[in-house]
N, C-alpha and C positions, 0 to 999 in steps of 0.2 A: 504494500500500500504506500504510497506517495503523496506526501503532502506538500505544500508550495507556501512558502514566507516569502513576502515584501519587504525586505530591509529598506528606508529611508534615511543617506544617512544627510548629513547636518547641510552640504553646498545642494539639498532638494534632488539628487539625484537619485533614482529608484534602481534595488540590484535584488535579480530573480532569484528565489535560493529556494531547489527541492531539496526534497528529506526523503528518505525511504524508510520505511517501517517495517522491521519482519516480524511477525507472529510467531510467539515460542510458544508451543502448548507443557505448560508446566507436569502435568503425568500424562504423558504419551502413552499411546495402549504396551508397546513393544520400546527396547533399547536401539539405540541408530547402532550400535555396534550387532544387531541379529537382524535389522531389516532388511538384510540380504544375504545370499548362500549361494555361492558359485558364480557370483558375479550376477546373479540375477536376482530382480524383488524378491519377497518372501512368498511371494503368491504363487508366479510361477515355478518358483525350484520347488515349491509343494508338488506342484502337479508334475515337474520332470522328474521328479526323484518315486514317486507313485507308480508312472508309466510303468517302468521294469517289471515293477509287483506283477500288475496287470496283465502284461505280456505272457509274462510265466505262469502265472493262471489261467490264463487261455487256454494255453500249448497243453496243458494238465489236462484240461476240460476235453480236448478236442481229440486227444490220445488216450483214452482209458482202457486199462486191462480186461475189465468187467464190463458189463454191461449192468450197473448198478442204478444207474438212472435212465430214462430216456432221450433220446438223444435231441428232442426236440427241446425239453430241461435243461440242458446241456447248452445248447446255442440260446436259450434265452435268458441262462444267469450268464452266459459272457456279456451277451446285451448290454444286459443291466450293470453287469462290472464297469465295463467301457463307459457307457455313459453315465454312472459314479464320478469319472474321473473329469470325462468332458464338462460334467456341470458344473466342476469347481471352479472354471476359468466364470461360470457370470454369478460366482459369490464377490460382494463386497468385500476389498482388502483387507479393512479393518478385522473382518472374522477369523484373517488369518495370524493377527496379530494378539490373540491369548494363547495363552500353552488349553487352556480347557476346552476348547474347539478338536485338538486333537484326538483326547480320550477317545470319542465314540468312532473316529475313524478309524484309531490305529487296532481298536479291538473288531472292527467289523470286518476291517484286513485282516487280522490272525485266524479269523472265523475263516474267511473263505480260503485263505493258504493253506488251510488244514485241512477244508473241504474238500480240496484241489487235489491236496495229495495222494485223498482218503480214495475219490473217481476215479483217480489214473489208476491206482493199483497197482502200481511197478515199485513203489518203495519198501524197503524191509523195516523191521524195528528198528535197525542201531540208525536210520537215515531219519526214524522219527526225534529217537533219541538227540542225535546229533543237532537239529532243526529247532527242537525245543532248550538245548543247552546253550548255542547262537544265541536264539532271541534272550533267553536266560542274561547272556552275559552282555547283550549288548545296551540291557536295560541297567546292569549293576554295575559296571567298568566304568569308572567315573573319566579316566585318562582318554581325551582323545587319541594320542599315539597308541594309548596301547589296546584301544578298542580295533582302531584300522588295522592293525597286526594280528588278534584276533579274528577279523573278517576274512583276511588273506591265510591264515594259519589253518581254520576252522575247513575250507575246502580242501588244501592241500593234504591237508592226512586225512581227513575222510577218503578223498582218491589213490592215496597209500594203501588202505584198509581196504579197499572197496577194492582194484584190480590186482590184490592179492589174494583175494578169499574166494573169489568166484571164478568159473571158468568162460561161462560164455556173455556176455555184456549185452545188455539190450540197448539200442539206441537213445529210450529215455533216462539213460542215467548217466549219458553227458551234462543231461540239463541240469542234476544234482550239482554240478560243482556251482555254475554262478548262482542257481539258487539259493545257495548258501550264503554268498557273498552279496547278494541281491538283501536278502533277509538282513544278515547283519547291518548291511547299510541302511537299510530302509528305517530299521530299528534304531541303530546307533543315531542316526539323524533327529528324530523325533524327544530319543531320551534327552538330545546335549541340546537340544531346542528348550525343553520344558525346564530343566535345570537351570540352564542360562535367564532364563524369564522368571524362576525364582529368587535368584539370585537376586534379578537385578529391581525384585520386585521387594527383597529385602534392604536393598541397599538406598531406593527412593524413601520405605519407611523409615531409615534410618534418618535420610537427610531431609524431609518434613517434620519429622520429631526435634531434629535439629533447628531447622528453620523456625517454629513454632515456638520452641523457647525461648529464640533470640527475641524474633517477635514481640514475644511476650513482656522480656527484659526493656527492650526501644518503646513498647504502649507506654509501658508504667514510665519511665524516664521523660517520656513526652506527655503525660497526661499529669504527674507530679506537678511540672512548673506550672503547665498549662491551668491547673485549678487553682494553682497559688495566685497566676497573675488574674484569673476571673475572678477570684474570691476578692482580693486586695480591689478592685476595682468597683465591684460590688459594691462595698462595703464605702468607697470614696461617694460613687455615685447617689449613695442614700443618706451620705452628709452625714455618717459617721463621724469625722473627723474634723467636722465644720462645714461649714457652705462652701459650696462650688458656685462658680460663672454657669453660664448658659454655654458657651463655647469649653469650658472645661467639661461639662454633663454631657457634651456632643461627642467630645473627643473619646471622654469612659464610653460611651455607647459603641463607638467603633471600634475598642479593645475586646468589649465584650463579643463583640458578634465575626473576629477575628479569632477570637480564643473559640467560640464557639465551632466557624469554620474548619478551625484546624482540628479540633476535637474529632471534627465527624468527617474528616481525611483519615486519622487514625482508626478510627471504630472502622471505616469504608475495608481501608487495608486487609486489617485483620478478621474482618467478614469474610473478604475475598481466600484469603491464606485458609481458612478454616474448611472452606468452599476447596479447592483446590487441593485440599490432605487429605479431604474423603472425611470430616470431622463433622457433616451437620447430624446432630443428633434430636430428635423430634422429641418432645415431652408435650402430649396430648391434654387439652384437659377440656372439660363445658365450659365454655366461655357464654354468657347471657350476652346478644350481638348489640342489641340496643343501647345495653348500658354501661358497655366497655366501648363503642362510638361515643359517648356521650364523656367516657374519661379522655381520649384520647380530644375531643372538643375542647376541652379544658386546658389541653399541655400545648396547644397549636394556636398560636398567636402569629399572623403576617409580619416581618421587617419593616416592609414600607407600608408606608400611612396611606398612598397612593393604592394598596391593593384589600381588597375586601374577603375576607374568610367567609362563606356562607356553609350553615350544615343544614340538610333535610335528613334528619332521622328518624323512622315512625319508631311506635310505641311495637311491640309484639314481635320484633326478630325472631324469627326462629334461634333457637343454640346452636350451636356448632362445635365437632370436639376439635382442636386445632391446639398449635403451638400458639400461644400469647405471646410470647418473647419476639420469632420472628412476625408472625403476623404485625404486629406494632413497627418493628424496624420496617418491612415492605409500604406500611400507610405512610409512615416515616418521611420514606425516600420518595414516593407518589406526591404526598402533599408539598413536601418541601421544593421537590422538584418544581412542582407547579407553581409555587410561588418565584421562585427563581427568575425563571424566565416569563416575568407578566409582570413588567414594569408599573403596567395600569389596569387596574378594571377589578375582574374576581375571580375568584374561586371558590368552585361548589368542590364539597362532597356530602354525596347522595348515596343511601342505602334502598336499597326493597329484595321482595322475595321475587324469586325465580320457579315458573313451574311446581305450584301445588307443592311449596316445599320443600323442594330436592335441594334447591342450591339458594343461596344470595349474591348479590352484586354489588358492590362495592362501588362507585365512578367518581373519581376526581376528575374535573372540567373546570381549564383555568380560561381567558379570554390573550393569552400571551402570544410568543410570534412565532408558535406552529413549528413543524416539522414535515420537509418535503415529503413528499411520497416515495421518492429512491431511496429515501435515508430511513425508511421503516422498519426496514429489517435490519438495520445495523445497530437501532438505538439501544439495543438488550446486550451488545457484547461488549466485555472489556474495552475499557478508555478509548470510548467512542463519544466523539460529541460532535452533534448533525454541523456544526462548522468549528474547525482548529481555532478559530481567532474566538471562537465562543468562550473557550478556558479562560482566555485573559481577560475576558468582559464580564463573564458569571461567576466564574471559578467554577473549583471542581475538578476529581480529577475522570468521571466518565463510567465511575464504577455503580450507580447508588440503583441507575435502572436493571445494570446486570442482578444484582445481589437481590433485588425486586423480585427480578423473573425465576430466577435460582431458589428464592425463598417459596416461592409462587409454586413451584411446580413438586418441591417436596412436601407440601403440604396440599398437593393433591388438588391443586386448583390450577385456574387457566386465567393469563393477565396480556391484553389487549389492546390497543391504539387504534385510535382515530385524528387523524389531523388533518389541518390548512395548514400554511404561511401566512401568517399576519394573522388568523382568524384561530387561533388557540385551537386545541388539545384537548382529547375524553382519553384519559386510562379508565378498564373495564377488571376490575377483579372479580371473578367468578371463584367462591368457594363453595364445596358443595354441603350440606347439612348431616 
């Protein structure tokens, strides 16, 4: 993403300056060191490292000693093997990127390898034995070297054993030796996949655990002075300490509502960080809607004299079991927003019931300067603000509607937009009862 600053500098002359932005997604599904294998995505080398399987299951199918199944069985579980495999190229990447995606594959592959086996009918015990000691070990050999060594070891003295015990050799039991090595690959591939994405899924917890305390350590360090200096000025502005000027009462007013600002950067922050560690934890309770609107009326005062608070709240809300804590932060970030950006006029927030019951609605609708219609879908993701020069005119750093919709959706409701430009804004919160 690219954004564009106008420097002005002092002889009135104008100089272009873009900005590039990259997106870091803070827990990525998979590690960038496993989201590729052989030089190819993770998706594909899924599906080339499979093929082999496939093949050899065929040849198994299409050659059998017995007559154990029929034959028309026979060509329609290859079918269905084969395009097993074709289907995986139109899954979405991202599926390929948990290790628990694998599970039901790799077990529905041992199922029919062993099926395969069982049709052909050309295998003795010790090729069972051997088959199952492979996968055995290629699931418990934690060394990559020395699992590849293994895969190559594992065929060679089978084929030692095997044209020395027997006299006359059937043609299917050339296919034993890559089989084996097919197996072990296939297997060794999957075990050092899912390992590695533990690992590295231990290694993230470690360093949000880390983060989260630092975190923790920078709130309190910033929120210490921060209440010192609101307190201290508080305490001026209410002529504690003697009378103030009008111009002195103006100035404490702008500390407060600075101390204020930065306050709710920190709380934003650490919303986010909590959000991004997998840390939101819901504590449900009956909340009475009416009259928990009617406290949250209370704590909600406009900055500007120039904008109006309006609440319609009826009597008789249904209850709803929900988190209070974040429910309050989402009206929070709704209301405040809407004040924000609405220099002049007002702001409603309206309650009623939805559908006989099932749900309520929630709508703050400010008269402020709107949000385009391209910019709809951006306004819910991190530090986004429908224009860059917005930050330095409203502040803010872009988080307050993410954390909105985040909060919004674990608590099992749906949160919504309407806008103009120039003609103000309806947020829709939908929770259901």
């Amino acid at each position: 993403m690219q954004y564009t600053t106008i420097l002005l500098h002092a002889d009135g002359t104008e100089v272009l300056k873009v900005a590039t932005v990259q997106r870091i997604n803070v827990l990525p599904f998979t590690s960038p060191n496993v989201a590729q294998r052989f030089g190819f995505p993770l998706k594909l080398s899924v599906i080339l490292i499979r093929w082999p399987v496939v093949i050899i299951c065929t040849y198994l199918l299409l050659y059998p000693s017995l007559d154990l199944v029929p034959v028309w069985f026979s060509y329609g579980a290859i079918l269905i093997y084969i395009a097993s495999n074709v289907g995986l190229y139109f899954l979405p990447e991202d599926r390929f990127a948990s290790w628990s995606f694998y599970y039901p594959l790799v077990i529905a592959d041992t199922i029919v390898l062993t099926l395969s086996l069982v049709v052909n009918g050309y295998s003795e015990t010790e090729f069972y034995l051997t088959f199952f000691v492979v996968i055995l070990g290629s699931c418990i050999i934690e060394d990559a070297k020395i699992r590849t060594l293994v895969s190559i070891a594992a065929p060679l003295f089978y084929s030692i054993t095997l044209f020395t015990s027997i006299a006359e050799v059937h043609p299917s039991v050339f296919l034993r030796l890559p089989f084996l090595f097919v197996v072990s690959l296939y297997y060794g591939y999957f075990t050092q996949f899912i390992r590695m994405e533990k690992a590295f899924a231990r290694e993230e917890e470690i360093r949000n655990r880390g983060r989260r305390e630092i975190l923790n350590i920078v709130s309190h360090e910033f929120r210490t002075p921060l209440n010192v200096i609101a307190g201290y000025a508080q305490a001026l502005r209410r002529k504690t300490w003697g009378e103030v000027t009008t111009e002195q009462s103006e100035a404490l007013g702008k500390i407060l509502q600075e101390s204020d600002n930065l306050t709710g950067i920190v709380n934003e922050v650490l919303d986010v960080t909590r959000i991004e560690a997998g840390d939101l934890i819901l504590q449900r309770e009956k909340v009475a809607l009416s009259d928990y609107l009617r406290e949250i009326e209370k704590e909600s005062t406009p900055l500007q004299k120039s904008v109006s608070l309006n609440w319609a709240i009826p009597d008789g809300l249904p209850d709803i079991s929900t988190d209070r804590g974040k429910l309050t932060i989402v009206l929070q970030h709704l209301i405040n927003n809407a004040l924000k950006f609405t220099e002049k006029g007002e702001v409603w927030v309206t309650a009623r019931e939805v559908g006989s019951r099932q749900s309520v609605e929630i709508e703050v609708k400010d008269t402020g300067i709107g949000i385009p219609r391209e910019a709809l879908d951006l306004i819910f993701e991190k530090f986004q603000q429908v224009d860059p020069s917005s930050t330095r005119a409203y502040g803010g750093m872009g988080l307050g509607l993410y954390i909105a919709k985040v909060f919004t959706d674990s608590l099992g409701g749906r949160l919504k937009v309407e806008s103009e430009p120039n003609r103000g804004s309806t947020f829709t919160l939908s929770l259901p009862v």
